[in-house]
DRENZA-179655 format. One line per 2 residues: their letters; for each residue x negated, y negated, z negated of C-alpha. Coordinates in nm, 2 decimals, m for minus. Each point is the difference from the previous one (the first is absolute). Example, Ala and Ser with C-alpha at 12.3 -4.5 7.8 and 13.67 -1.06 7.14 Angstrom:
<vexgus>
AS	m1.23,0.45,m0.78 ~ m0.14,m0.34,0.07
</vexgus>
This chain:
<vexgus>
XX	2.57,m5.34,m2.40 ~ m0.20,m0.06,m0.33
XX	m0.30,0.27,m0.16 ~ m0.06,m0.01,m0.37
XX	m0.38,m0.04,m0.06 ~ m0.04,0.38,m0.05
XX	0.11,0.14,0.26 ~ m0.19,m0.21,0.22
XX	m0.24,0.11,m0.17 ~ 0.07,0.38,0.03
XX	0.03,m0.05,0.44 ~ m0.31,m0.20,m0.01
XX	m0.11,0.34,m0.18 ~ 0.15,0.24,0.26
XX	m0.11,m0.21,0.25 ~ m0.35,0.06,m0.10
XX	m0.03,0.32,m0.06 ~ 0.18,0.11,0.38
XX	m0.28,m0.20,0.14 ~ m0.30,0.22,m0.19
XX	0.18,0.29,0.13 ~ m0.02,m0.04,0.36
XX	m0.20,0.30,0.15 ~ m0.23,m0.11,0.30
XX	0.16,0.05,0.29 ~ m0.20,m0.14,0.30
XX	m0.16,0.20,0.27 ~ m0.32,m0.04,m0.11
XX	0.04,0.19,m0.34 ~ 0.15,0.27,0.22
XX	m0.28,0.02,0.26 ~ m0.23,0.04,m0.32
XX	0.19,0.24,m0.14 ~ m0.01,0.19,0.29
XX	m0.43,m0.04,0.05 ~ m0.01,0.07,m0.38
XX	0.14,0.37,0.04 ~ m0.15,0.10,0.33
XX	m0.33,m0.10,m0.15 ~ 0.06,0.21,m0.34
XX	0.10,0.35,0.16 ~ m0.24,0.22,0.00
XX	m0.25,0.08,0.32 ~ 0.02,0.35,m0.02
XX	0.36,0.19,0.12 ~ m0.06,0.31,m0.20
XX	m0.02,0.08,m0.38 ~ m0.35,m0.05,m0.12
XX	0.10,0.19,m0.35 ~ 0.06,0.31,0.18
XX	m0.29,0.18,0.22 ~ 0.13,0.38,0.15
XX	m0.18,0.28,0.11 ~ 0.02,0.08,0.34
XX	0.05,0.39,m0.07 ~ 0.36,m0.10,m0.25
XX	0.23,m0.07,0.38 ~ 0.36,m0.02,m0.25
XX	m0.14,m0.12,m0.31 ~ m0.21,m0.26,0.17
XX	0.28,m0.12,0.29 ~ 0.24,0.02,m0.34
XX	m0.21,m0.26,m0.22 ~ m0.08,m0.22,0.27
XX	0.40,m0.03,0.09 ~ 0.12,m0.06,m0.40
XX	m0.31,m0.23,m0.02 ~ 0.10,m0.22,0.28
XX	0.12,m0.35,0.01 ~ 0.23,0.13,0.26
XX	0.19,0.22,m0.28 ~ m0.02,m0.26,m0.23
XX	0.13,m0.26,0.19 ~ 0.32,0.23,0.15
XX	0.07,0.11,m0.36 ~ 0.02,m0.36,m0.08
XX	0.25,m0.07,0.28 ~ 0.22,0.27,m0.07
XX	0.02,m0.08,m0.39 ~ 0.10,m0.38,0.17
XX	0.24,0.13,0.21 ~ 0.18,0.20,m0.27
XX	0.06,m0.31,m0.21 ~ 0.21,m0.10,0.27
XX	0.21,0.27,m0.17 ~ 0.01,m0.17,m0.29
XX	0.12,m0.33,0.15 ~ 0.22,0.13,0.21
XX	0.19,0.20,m0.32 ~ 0.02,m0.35,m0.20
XX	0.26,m0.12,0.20 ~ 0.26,0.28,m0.16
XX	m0.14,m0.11,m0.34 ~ 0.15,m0.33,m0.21
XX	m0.15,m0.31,0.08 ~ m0.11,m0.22,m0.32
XX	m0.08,m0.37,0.06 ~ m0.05,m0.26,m0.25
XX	m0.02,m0.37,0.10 ~ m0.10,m0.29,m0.26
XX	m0.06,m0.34,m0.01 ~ m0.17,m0.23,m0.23
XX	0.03,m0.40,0.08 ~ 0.32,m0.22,m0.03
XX	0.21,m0.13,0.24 ~ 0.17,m0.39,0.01
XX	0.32,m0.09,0.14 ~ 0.09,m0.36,0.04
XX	0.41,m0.11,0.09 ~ 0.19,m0.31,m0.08
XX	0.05,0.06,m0.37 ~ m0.40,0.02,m0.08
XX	m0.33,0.25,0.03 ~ 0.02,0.35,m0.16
XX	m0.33,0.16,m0.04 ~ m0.01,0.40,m0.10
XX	m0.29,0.18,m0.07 ~ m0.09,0.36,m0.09
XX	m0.03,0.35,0.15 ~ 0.27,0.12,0.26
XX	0.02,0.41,0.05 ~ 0.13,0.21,0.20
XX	0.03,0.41,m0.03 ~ 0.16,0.23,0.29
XX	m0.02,0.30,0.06 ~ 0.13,0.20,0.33
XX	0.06,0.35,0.15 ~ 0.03,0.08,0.31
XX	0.39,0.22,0.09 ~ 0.00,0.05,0.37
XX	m0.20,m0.16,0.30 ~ 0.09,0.18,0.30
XX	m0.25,0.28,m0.09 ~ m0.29,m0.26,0.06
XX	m0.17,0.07,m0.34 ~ m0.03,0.39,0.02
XX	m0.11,0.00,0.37 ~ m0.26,m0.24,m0.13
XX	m0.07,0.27,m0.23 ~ m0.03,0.30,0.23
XX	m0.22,m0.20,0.26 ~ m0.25,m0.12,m0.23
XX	m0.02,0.40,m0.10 ~ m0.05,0.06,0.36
XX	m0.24,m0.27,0.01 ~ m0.23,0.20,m0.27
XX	0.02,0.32,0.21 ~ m0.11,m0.20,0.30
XX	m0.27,m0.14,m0.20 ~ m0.12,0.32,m0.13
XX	0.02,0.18,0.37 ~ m0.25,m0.31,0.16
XX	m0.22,0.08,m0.35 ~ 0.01,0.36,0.11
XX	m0.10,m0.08,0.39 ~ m0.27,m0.29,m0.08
XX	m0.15,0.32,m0.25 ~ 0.03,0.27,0.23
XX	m0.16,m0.18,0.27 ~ m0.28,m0.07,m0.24
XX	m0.09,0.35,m0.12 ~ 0.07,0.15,0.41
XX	m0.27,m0.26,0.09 ~ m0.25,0.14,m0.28
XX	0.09,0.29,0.09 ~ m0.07,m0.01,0.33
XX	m0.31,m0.17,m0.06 ~ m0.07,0.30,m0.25
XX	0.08,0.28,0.30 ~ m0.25,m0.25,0.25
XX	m0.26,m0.01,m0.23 ~ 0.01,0.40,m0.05
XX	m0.03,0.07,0.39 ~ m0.23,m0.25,0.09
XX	m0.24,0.14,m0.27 ~ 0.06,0.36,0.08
XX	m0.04,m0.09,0.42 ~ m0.25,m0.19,m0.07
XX	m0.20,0.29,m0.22 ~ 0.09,0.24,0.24
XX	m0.13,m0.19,0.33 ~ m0.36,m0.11,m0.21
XX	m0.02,0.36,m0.11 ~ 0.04,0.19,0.41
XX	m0.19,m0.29,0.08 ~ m0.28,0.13,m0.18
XX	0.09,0.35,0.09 ~ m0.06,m0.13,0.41
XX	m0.32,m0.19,m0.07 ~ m0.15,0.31,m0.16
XX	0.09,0.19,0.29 ~ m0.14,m0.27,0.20
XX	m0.35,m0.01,m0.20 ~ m0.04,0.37,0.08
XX	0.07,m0.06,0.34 ~ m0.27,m0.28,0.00
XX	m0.22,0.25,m0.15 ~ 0.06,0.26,0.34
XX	m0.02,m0.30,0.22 ~ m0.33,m0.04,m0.09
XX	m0.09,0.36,0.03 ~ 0.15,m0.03,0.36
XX	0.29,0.25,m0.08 ~ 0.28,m0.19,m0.01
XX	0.14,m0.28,0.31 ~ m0.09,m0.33,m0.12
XX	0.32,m0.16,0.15 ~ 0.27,0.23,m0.22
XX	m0.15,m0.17,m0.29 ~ m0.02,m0.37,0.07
XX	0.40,0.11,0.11 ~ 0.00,0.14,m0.37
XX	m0.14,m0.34,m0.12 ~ 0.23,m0.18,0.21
XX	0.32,0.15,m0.21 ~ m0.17,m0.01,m0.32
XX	m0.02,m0.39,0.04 ~ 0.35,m0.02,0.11
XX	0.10,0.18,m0.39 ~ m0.19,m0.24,m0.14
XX	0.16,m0.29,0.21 ~ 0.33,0.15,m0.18
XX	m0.14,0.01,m0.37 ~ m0.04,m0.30,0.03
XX	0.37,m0.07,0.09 ~ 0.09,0.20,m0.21
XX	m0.21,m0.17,m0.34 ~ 0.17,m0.30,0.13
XX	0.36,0.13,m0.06 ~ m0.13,0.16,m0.34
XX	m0.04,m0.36,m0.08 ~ 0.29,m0.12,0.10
XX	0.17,0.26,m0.18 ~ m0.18,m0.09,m0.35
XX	0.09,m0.38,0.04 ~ 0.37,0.07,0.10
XX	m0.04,0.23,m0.38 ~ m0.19,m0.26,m0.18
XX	0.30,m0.26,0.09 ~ 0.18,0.20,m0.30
XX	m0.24,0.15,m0.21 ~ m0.35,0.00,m0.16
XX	m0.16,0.33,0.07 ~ m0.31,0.20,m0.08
XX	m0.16,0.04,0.35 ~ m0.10,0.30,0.17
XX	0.19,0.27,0.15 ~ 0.39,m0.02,m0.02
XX	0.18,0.33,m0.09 ~ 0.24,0.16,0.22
XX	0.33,m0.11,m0.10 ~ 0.20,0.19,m0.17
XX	0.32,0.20,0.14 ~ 0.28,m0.19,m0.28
XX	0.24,m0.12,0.30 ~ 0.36,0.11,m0.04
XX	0.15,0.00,0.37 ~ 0.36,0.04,0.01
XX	0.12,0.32,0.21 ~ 0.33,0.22,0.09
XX	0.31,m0.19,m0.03 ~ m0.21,m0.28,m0.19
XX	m0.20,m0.09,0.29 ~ 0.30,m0.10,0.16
XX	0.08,m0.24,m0.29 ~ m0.35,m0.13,m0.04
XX	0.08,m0.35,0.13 ~ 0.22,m0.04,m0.30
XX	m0.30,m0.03,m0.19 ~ m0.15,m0.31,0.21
XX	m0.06,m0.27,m0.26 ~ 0.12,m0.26,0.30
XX	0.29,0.16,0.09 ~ 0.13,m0.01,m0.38
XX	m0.10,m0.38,m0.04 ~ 0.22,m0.06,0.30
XX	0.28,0.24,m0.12 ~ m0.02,m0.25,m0.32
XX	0.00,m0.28,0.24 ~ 0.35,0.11,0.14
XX	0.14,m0.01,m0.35 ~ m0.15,m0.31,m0.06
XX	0.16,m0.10,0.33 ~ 0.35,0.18,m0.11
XX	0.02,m0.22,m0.33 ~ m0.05,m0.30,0.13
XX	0.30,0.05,0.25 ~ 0.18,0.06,m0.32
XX	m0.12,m0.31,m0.15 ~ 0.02,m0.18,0.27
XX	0.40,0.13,0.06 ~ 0.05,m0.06,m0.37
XX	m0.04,m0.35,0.02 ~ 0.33,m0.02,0.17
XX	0.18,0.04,m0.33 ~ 0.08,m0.09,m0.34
XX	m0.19,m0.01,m0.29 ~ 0.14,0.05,m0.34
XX	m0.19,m0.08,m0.30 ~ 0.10,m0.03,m0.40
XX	m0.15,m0.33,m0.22 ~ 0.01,m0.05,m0.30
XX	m0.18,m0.35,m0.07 ~ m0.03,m0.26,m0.31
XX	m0.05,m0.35,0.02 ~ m0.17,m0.26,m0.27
XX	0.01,m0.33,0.10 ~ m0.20,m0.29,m0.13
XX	0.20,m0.18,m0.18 ~ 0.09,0.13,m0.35
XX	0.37,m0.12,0.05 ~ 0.08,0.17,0.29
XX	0.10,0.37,0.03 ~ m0.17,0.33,0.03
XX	0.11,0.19,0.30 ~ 0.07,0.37,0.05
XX	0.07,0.17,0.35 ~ 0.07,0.33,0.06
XX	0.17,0.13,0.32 ~ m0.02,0.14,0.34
XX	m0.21,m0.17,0.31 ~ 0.15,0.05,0.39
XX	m0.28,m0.13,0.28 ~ 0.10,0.04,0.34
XX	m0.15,m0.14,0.33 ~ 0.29,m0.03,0.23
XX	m0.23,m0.22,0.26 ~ m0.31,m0.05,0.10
XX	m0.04,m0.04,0.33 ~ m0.09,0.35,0.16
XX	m0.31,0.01,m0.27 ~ 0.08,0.37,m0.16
XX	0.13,0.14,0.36 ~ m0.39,m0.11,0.14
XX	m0.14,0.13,m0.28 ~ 0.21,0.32,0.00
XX	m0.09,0.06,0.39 ~ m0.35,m0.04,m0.05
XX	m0.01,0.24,m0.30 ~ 0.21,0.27,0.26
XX	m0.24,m0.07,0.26 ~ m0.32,0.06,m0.22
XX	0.15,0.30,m0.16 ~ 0.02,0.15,0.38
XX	m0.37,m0.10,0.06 ~ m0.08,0.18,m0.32
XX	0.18,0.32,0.14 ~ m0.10,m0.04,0.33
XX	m0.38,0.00,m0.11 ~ 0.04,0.27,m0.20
XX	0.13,0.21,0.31 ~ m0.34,m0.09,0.17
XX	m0.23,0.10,m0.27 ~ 0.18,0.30,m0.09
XX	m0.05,0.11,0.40 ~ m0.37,m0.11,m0.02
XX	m0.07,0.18,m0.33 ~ 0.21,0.30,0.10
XX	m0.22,0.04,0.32 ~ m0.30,m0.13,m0.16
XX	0.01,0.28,m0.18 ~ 0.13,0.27,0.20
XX	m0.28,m0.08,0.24 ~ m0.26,0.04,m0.30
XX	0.09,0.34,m0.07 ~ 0.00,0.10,0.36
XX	m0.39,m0.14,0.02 ~ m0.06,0.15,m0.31
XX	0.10,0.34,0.09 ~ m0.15,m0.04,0.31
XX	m0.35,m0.11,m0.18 ~ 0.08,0.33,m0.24
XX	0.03,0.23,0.29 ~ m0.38,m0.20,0.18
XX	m0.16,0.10,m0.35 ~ 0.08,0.35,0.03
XX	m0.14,0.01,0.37 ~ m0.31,m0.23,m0.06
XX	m0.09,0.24,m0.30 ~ m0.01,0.30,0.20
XX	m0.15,m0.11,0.27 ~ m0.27,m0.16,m0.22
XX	m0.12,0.34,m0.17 ~ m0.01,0.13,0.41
XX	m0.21,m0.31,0.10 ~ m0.27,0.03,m0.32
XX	m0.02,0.42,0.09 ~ m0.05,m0.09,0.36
XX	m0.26,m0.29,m0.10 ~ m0.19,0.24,m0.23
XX	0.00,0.26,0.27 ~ m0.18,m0.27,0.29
XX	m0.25,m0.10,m0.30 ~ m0.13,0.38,m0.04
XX	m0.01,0.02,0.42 ~ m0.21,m0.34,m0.03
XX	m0.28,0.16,m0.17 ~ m0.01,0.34,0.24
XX	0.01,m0.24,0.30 ~ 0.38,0.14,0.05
XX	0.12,m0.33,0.01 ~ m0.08,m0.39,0.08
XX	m0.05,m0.25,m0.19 ~ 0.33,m0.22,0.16
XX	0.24,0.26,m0.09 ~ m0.14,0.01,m0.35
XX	0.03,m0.39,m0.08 ~ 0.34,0.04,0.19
XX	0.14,0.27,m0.22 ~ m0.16,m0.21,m0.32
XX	0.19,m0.32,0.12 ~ 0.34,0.21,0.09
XX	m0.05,0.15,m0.37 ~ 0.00,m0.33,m0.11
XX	0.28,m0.17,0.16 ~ 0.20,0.27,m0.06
XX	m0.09,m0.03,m0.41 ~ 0.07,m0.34,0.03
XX	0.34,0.04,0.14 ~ 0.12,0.19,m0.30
XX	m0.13,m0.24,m0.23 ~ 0.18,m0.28,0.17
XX	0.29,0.23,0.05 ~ 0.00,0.01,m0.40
XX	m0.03,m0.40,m0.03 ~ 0.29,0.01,0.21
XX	0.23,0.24,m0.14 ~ m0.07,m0.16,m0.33
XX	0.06,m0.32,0.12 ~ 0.34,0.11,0.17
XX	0.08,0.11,m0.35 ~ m0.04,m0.33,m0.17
XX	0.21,m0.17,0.29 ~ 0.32,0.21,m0.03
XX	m0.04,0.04,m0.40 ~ 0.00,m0.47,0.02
XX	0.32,0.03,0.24 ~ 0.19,0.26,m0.20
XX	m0.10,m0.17,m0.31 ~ m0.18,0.29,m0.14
XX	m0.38,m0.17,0.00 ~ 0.04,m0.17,m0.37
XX	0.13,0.31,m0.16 ~ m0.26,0.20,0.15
XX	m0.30,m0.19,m0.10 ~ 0.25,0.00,m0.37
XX	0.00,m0.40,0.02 ~ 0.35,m0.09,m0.13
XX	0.17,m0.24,0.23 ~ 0.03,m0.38,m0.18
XX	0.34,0.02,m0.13 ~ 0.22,m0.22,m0.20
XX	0.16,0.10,m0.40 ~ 0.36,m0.04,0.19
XX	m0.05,0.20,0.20 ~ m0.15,0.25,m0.21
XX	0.27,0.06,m0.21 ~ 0.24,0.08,0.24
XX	m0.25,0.29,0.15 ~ 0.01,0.11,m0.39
</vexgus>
């Protein structure tokens, strides 16, 4: 087989420039790349633009949430998985290909050499008639695939925004505890200084006051505990936003909690639960796929052919293309029995989140109402300890009354306070919980859930 000079020429070319293409492609440019971004992202997990005051609980929770990498990043994967929609609908469209080539081509037989040279083309085009059903269940999965997509955006925010919630709610009754046990602290050393005062005189029993001093140092034993859990609660905050110090603000009641014949629905709304719902579709599809590729495929071409060689004929096809698979050696009937039994995994973890969310939250509301009917009782009873305390305070000064049973109404007054402020935390707390399962917490706080343009045009 013989060249002419230029195409040698025109390989060596080709040859040439494949080589400066190559992209590196050994570990160690990998491992680099890899060092290169971890040591690029920035140190700090919260937004630095944005700094929130501690008294805005929606606005501030709602910034930090729209702010986040976290949204960005799930916005990002949704938008990906939605052009999977667009992939998955090119297979109904027509298919254009055009294959040339430039070079020659020599053919050698008894009578003598025959060099050609020139451009060679090649123009089809084809369109998909019938596969089986393979192409639109292709279609209708990758939809499903965006829905699933969108649900694990919805759970990976909503777990965000409970947490700094939570935090939020922590922060709030720490402070207030914490203010509250600092300030009938105070109350009982006054009393105590008095006391000293009349121990001195030789009125009053030295030992009921050092038993005074004894629970006095045992509330500030639990200040102390409990400026370690305001802490805690600021850093678990911080993790998600920049704020401006000092006293948090008592969150706000914006929680929408389902009720009547929606409370029985309310695990419909589980973000989880409608990934996997999307799952089972996904699952469902691929059966059909799967089952689909069992038969035959019809396709129309229409194709044109330019050879090489000026002499020879142009080409033109047009007609109808039949692709079956009549063998293959049990391939499609594994692959079609896997599909089945993953679709029945799908449904049969479905079944077990659905019971755990359904009782998840049916529990909830029971400890809720439970906590609802404690904050009635702690608040009554709290107005009869602080009349009974301020009673044994006026007998103290007429001698009516000891100094123990003072400091022991004081503390009861306290503990009592302190119960309904936890009582609070915990209430609000519940609330965010059930809101996250019933998928109410995003629309509450008016953070839209990251959600694909597909998607939003069918809800139009």
């Amino acid at each position: 087989m013989l060249f002419r000079p230029e195409i040698t020429s025109c390989l060596v070319a080709l040859g040439l420039v494949a080589g400066c293409a190559q992209a590196p492609t050994n570990g160690a440019y990998v491992s680099d790349a890899v060092g290169d971004i971890l040591s690029s992202g920035p140190a700090d997990v919260v937004n630095s633009a944005i700094t929130v005051k501690l008294k805005d609980y929606q606005p501030s929770i709602k910034a930090a949430a729209l702010s986040s990498s976290a949204y960005a990043g799930s916005q990002a994967a949704i938008e990906g998985a939605a052009q999977g929609v667009t992939v998955a609908n090119s297979a109904l469209a027509p298919q254009v290909s055009l294959q040339s080539q430039l070079g020659g081509v020599s053919e050698k037989d008894k009578t003598g050499t025959e060099n050609t040279t020139g451009v060679s083309a090649s123009l089809s085009v084809n369109k998909l008639i019938y596969d089986g059903g393979a192409s639109v269940s292709g279609i209708n999965a990758a939809f499903a695939r965006v829905i699933a997509a969108e649900a694990q955006a919805e759970e990976a925010i909503t777990g965000i925004v409970a947490d700094m919630a939570s935090a939020w709610i922590d922060l709030w009754q720490y402070q207030q505890r914490s203010a509250l046990l600092a300030e009938r602290s105070q109350e009982g050393r006054d009393i105590v200084q008095q006391m000293d005062r009349l121990v001195a005189s030789g009125m009053v029993d030295k030992s009921s006051v050092a038993s005074a001093k004894i629970q006095i140092h045992d509330l500030d034993i639990e200040e102390l505990r409990l400026s370690e859990r305001v802490n805690d609660a600021q850093s678990r905050l911080s993790k998600y936003l920049k704020h401006d110090g000092g006293a948090v603000a008592r969150p706000s009641q914006i929680i929408s909690l389902p009720t009547g014949k929606n409370a029985a629905t309310a695990w419909q709304g589980n973000p989880a639960l409608r990934g996997t719902a999307a799952s089972i579709v996904v699952a469902e599809q691929d059966v059909q796929i799967a089952a689909a590729q069992k038969k035959p495929s019809v396709g129309l071409r229409a194709g044109v052919d330019s050879p090489m060689s000026e002499t020879s004929s142009t080409d033109v096809a047009l007609g109808l293309q039949l692709s079956w698979t009549l063998g293959d050696g049990g391939r499609r009937d594994a692959e079609l029995a896997a599909r089945k039994a993953n679709l029945t995994r799908e449904k049969q973890q479905f079944d077990t989140q659905k019971r755990e969310t359904v009782a998840m939250l049916s529990q909830m509301m029971k400890t809720r109402a439970s906590l609802l009917s404690s904050q009635s009782s702690i608040r009554a009873k709290n107005a009869e300890v602080l009349a009974s305390r301020d009673t044994l305070k006026k007998q103290l000064a007429t001698g009516q009354a000891d100094l123990k049973r003072v400091i022991d109404a004081e503390i009861q007054a306290l503990r009592t306070a302190d119960r309904a402020i936890e009582i609070d935390a915990e209430i609000m707390k519940l609330d965010v919980s059930i809101a996250a399962q019933s998928g109410r917490l995003l629309s509450s706080f008016g953070i839209p859930a990251p959600q694909s343009n597909i998607t939003k045009a069918l809800d139009k």
